[in-house]
Every structure is written in C-alpha cells, then in structure tokens.
C-alpha positions as CSV (number, residue, x, y, z in Angstrom):
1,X,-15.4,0.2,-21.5
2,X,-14.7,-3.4,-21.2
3,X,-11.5,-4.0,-18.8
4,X,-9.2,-5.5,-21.4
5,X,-9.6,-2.4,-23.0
6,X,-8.5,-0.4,-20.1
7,X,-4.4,1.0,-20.3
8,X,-3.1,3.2,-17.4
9,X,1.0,1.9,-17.9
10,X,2.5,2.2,-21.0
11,X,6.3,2.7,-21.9
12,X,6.9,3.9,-25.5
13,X,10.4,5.3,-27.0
14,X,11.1,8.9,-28.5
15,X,13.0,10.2,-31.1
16,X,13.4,13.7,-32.2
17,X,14.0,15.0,-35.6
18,X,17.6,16.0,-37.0
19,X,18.5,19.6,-37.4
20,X,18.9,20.0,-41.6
21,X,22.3,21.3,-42.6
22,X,22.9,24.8,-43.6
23,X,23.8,25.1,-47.1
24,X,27.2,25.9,-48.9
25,X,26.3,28.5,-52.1
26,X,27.8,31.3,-53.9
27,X,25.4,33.2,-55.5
28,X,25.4,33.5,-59.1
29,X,23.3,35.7,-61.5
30,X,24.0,37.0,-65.1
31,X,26.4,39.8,-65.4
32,X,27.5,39.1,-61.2
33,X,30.4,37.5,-61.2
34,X,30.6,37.4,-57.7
35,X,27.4,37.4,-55.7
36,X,29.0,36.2,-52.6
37,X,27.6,33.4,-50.4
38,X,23.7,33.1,-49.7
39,X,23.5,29.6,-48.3
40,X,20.2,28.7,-46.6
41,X,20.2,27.9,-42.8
42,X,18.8,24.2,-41.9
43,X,15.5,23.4,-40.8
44,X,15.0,22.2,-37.0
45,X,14.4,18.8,-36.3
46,X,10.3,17.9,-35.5
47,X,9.5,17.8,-31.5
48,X,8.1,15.4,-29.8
49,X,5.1,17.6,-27.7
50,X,2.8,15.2,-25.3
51,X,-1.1,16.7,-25.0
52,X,-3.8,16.4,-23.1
53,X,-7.2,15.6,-24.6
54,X,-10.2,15.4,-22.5
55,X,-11.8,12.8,-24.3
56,X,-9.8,10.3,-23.7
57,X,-10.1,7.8,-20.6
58,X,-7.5,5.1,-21.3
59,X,-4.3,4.8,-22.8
60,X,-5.1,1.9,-25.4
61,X,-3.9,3.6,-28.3
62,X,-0.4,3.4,-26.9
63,X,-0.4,-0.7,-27.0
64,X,0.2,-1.7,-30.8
65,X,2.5,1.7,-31.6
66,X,5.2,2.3,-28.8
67,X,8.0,3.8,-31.2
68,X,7.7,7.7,-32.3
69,X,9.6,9.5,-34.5
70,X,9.5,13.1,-35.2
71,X,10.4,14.2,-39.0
72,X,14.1,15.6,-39.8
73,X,14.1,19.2,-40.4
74,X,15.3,20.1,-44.4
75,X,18.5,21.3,-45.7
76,X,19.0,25.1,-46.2
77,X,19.2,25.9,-49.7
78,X,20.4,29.0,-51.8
79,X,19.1,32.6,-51.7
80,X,19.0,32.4,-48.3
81,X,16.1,30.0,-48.2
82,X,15.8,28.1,-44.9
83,X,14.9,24.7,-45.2
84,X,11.3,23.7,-43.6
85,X,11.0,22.2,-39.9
86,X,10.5,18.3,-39.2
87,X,7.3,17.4,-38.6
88,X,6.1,17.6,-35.0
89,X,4.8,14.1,-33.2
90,X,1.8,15.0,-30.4
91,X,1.1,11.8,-28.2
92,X,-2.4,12.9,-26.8
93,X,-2.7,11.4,-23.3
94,X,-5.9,11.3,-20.8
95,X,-6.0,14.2,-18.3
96,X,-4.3,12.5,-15.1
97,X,-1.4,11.1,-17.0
98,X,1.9,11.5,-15.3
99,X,5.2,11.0,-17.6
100,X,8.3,9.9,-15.9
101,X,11.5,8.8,-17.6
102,X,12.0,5.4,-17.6
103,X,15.8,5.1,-16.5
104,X,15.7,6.8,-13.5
105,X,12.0,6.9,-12.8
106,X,12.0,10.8,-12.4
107,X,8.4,12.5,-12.8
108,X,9.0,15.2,-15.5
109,X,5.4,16.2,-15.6
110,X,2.1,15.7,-15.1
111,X,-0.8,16.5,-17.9
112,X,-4.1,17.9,-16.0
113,X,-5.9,20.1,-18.1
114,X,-7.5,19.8,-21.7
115,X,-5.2,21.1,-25.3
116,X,-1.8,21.6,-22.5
117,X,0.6,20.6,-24.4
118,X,4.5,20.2,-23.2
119,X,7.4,19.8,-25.6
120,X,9.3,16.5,-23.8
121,X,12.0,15.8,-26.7
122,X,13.3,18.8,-28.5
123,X,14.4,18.5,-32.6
124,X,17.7,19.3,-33.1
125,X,18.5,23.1,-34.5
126,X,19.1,23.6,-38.1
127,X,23.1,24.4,-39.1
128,X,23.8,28.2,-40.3
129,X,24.4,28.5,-44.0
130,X,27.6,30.1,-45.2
131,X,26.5,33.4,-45.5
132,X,26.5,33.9,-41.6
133,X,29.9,33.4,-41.7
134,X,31.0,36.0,-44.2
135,X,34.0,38.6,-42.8
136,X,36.1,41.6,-44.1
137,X,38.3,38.9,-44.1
138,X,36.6,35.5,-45.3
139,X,34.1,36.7,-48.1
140,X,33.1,33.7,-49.5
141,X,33.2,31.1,-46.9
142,X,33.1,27.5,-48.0
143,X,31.6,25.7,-45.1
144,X,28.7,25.7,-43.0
145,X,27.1,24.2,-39.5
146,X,25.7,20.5,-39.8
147,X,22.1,20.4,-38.1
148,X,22.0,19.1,-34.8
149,X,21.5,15.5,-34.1
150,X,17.9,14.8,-32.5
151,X,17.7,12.8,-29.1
152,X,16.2,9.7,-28.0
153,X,14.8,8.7,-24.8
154,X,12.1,6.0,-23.2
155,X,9.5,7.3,-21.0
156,X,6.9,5.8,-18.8
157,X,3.3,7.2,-19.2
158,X,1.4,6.1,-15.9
159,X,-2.7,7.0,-16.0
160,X,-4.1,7.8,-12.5
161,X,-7.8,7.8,-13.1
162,X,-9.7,11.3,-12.9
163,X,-13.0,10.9,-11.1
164,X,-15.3,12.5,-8.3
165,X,-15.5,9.8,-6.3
166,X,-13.5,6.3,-5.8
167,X,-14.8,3.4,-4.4
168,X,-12.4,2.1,-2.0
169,X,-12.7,-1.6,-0.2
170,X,-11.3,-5.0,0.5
171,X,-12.0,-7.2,-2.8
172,X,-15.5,-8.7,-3.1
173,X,-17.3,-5.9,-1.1
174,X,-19.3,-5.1,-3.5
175,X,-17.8,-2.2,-5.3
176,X,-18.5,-3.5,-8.9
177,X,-22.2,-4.3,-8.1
178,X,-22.9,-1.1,-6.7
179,X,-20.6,0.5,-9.7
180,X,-23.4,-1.6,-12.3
181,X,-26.7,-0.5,-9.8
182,X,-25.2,3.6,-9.5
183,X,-23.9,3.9,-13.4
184,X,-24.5,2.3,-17.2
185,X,-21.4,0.8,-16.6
186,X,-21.3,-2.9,-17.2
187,X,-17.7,-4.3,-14.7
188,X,-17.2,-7.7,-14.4
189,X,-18.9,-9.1,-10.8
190,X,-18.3,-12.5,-9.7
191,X,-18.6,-14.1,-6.4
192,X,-14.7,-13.8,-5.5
193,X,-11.9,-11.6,-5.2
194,X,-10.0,-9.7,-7.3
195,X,-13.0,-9.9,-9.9
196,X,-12.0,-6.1,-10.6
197,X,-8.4,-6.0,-11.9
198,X,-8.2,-2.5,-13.3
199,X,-10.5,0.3,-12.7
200,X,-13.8,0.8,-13.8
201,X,-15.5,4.4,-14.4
202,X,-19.1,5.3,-14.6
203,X,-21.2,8.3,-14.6
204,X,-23.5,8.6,-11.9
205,X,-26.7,10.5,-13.2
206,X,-28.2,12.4,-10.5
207,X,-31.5,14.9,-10.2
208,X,-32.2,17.5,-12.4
209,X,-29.5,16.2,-15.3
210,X,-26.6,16.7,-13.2
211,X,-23.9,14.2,-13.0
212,X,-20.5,12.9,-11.3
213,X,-17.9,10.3,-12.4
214,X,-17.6,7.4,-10.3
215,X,-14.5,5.2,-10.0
216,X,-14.2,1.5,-8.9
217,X,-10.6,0.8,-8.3
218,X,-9.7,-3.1,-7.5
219,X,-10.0,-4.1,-4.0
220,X,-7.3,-3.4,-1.3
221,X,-6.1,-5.8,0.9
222,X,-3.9,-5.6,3.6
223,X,0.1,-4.8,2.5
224,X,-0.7,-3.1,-0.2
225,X,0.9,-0.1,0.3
226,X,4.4,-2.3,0.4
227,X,2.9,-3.8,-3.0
228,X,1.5,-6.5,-2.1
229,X,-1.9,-7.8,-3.9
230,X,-2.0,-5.5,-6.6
231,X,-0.2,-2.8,-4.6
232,X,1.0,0.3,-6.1
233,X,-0.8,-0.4,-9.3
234,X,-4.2,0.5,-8.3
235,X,-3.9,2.7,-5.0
236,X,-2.5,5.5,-7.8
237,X,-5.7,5.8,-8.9
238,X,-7.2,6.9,-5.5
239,X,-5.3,10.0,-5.5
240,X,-7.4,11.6,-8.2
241,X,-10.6,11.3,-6.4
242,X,-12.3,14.5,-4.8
243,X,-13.8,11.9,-2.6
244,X,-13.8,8.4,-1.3
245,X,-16.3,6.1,-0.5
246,X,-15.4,3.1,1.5
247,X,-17.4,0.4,0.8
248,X,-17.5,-2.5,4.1
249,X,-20.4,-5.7,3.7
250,X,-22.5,-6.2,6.6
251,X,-21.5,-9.5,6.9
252,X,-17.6,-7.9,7.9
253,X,-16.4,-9.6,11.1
254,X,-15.5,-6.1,12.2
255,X,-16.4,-3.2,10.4
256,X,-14.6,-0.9,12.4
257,X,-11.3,-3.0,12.1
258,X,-11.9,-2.8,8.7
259,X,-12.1,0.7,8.0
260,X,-9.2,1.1,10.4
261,X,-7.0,-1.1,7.8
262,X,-8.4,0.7,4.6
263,X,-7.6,3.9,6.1
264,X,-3.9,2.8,7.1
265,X,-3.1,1.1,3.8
266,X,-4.0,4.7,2.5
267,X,-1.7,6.8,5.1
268,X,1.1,4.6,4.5
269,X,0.8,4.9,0.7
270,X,0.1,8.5,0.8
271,X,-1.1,10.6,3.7
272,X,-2.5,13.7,1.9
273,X,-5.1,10.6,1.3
274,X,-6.7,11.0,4.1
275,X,-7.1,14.9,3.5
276,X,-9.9,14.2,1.5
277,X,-13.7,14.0,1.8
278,X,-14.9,10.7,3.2
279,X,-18.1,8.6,3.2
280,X,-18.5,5.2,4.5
281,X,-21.5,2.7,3.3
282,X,-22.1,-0.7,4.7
283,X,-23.1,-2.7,1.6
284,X,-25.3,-6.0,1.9
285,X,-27.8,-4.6,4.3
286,X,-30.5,-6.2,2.5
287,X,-29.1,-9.3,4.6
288,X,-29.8,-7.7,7.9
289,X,-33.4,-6.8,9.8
290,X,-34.4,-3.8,11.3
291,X,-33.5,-4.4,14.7
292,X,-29.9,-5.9,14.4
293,X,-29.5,-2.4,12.0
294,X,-30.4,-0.4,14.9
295,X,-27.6,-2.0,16.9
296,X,-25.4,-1.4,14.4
297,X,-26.1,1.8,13.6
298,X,-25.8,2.8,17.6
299,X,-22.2,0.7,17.4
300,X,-21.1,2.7,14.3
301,X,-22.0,6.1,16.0
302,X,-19.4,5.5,18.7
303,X,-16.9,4.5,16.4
304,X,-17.6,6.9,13.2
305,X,-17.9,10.3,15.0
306,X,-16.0,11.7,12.5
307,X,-17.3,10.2,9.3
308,X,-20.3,10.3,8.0
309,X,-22.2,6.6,7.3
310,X,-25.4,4.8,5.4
311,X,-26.8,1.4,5.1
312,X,-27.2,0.3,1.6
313,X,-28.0,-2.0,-0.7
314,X,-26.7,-2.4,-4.7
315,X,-29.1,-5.4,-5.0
316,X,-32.8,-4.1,-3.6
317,X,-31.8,-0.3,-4.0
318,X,-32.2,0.2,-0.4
319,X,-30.4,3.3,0.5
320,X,-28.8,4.2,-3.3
321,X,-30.5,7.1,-4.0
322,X,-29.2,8.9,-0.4
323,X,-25.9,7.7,-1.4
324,X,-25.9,9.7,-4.5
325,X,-27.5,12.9,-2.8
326,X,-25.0,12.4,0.0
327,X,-22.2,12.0,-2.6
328,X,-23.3,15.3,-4.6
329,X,-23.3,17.3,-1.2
330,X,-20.2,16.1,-0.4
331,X,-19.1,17.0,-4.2
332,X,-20.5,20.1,-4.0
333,X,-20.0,21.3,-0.2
C-alpha cells in the first residue's frame, strides 16, 4: 500500500431517511357503501448502520464520497398496506476505527470485530394510517400521522492501526528499512526524518507458514504527546499494538536516554502504553565490531534489567531472524 493511499481521518456527513406518511382511505368495494378507513401506515426512513469489514486496512474509500444519504421510507397506501422501508446506508470501516461526533468530539463507539454492525443515525418512523384512529365515536377518521423527519449529523471516523507489533523510534532510526528487510512491504526510506508520514503495515512471515502483522508508525520526537511533530496523529496508532518494539541506532549519543524519552512520550500520551509487551533492538550494528558490542551489551544489561534487547541489523540481516522468533514468543507467551 503506497502512503498516499493510506486514510486513518476522515469526516463525512449523515442523513437518515424520512419516515413515509400514513395514508388517508375509506375503503370502498361494490355493494359496501361504507367500508370504513383502511389507510396504510408509512414506511420508516433508511438507517445509517456503520460495519466492520476485516478486509479493509485504510479508509480511502471515504476521500472522494463524504455525504450519505439513507432512502425515504414509502407512503402507506389503502387496504392497510404499509409502505416499504428507505433503503439502509452501511459505511464499512477497518476493524480499529473509532467514530466520534464531530461537534463535541465525543467517542460514540468503536468498531473491533469483523460483520459488527452499529446503527449510528436512525430513519425516521413511518406515520399511522387512519384506520388506527377509528373510535365508537370517530368512525371514519380523516387524518393520519406524517412520517417522522430523519436526522443529520457529521462524524469523525479516526483509524488506529490493528497490528501485532509497532515499531516505535525517533525519526530516521531505521524503522522503514527494517519494515522493507522483515516484510514485502515497500515504505518510503530516505536518509532524513520524517521519511515515514503515515503508517506502514507488513506481514512478517515467520517458520512453518506462520505470520504476524507489523506496523511502522512515523517517528516520535520529543513533545509529542502535547502534539508537537506529528503528535497525536500517529501515537493513536500505538495503542493497537500487542507489542512494541523500540527501535534506537547504534550511533545514538545515549541509548538509554533515549529509550527513557520514548517511553515518557508514551506515558504522558497514554499510560496503559506502557502495560504492554516490550522489545528493544539497537539498529545499525553492522557499524559497530565485536568488542565495542561487548561493552555495549554489558552497559545495556545494567540499564535494561527489565527489558529484553538484541543487536541488529536491517542492512546485513545480522540479528533479523532472532528478532522475529523473539517477536513471535513475545506474541505468543
């Protein structure tokens, strides 16, 4: 998937069908004279339902068509004949899509699990014909109930990526390169930052045909929780991650420092964050020789007690394929 054709934020605007009106008729037959009333009710208006479809990974087909509009529901008609519902509108959404409403920024739901479906604009109800209204008193009523009026509204659909494992890092630490070396995936890689502006996902495919979904999600910099950089607009995705590998070069001035700064951008954002599974790999190690390794790796044991850590290297494969069985035991713990 190429990154221009990567949606995650998309505001569209609802309408719900009209309720049809119920219908005014006094029924008449050959030798009845007076039949009474047998007016139809109306037809509710269509819904507006939102659903989830596994298949999709973006929210593209939201871009050209942002205005939906559900079908008005049919007038009632005689012999008691309702008139047909509108026609409902289903916007299929990515699982991980979260649907606010746009005025007030409210969450109304989220949409996690394949076919759910939830009805986010109701149709209007169809009016009663005339022949509800028939009394001792009143036995051929004139009138009947107009169909309600549908409602409009704007909503805010706002992806967070669904994957296994997110790749989390300051820009240019090599998260695209060892997205391109891991997966098929083809992300943009340059030699400066920001390279990555929206996510990128790839399937990692691991021994024995088994597989997991990996997620590169634009570098983080410091602030970012306060929105700064990209801010909020990529540290969303991170919160749909099973796990999270943080991804430092070798060439860091202090790798400690900046895993400490990663991982507080994260708590300030959101701290069930740090609740999950972590992983840390020092990328670029092709640059380094065994020995300063060694004094590295005896550094990092003082200051990683808690979290596991690797040396790799996207570019001579050094250390990838311990990654990934480090990743799937992690996965699969």
């Amino acid at each position: 998937m190429t990154e221009g054709n990567f949606v995650d934020y998309v505001k569209v605007h609802l309408a719900s069908g009209n309720g049809g009106k119920g219908s005014v008729h006094l029924h008449r037959e050959k030798y009845i004279a007076k039949g009474g009333p047998d007016g139809g009710d109306g037809g509710r208006g269509g819904h507006i339902i939102v659903k989830g479809n596994k298949n999709l990974w973006t929210l593209i087909h939201f871009k050209f068509k942002r205005h939906f509009k559900a079908g008005h529901g049919e007038h009632g008609s005689k012999n008691r004949s309702t008139g047909a519902d509108g026609g409902d509108v289903y916007l299929e959404v990515p699982l991980g899509t979260v649907i606010r409403d746009t005025a007030t920024n409210k969450i109304l739901f989220e949409i996690t699990e394949d076919q759910e479906e939830k009805v986010i604009l109701e149709g209007g109800k169809g009016g009663r014909g005339n022949w509800h209204f028939k009394s001792p008193t009143n036995q051929t009523p004139r009138y009947a109930q107009p169909g309600i009026p549908g409602q409009e509204t704007q909503i805010t659909l706002e992806l967070k990526v669904l994957a296994d494992v997110g790749l989390v890092g300051f820009p240019n630490a090599g998260k695209s390169t060892l997205l391109s070396v891991m997966t098929s995936a083809k992300p943009k890689i340059a030699d400066y930052e920001f390279t990555t502006l929206k996510p990128n996902l790839g399937i990692v495919q691991h021994r024995d045909f088994k597989s997991f979904v990996m997620a590169d999600i634009p570098g983080i910099i410091e602030g970012a929780a306060e929105g700064k950089g990209l801010g909020h607009y990529f540290l969303r995705h991170i919160e749909r991650n099973a796990t999270l590998l943080f991804l430092i070069p070798a060439d860091s001035k202090d790798i400690s420092q900046e895993y400490a700064i990663l991982l507080d951008e994260l708590r300030r954002y959101n701290p069930e964050l740090l609740d999950k599974d972590r992983l840390v790999a020092i990328s670029k190690s092709d640059m380094l020789d065994e020995e300063l390794m060694e004094e590295m790796r005896a550094e990092m044991e003082e200051d990683f007690k808690d979290v596991p850590f690797l040396f790799i290297s996207s570019v001579s494969g050094f250390g990838v394929q311990q990654l990934k069985d480090r990743l799937w035991a992690l996965l699969n713990e």
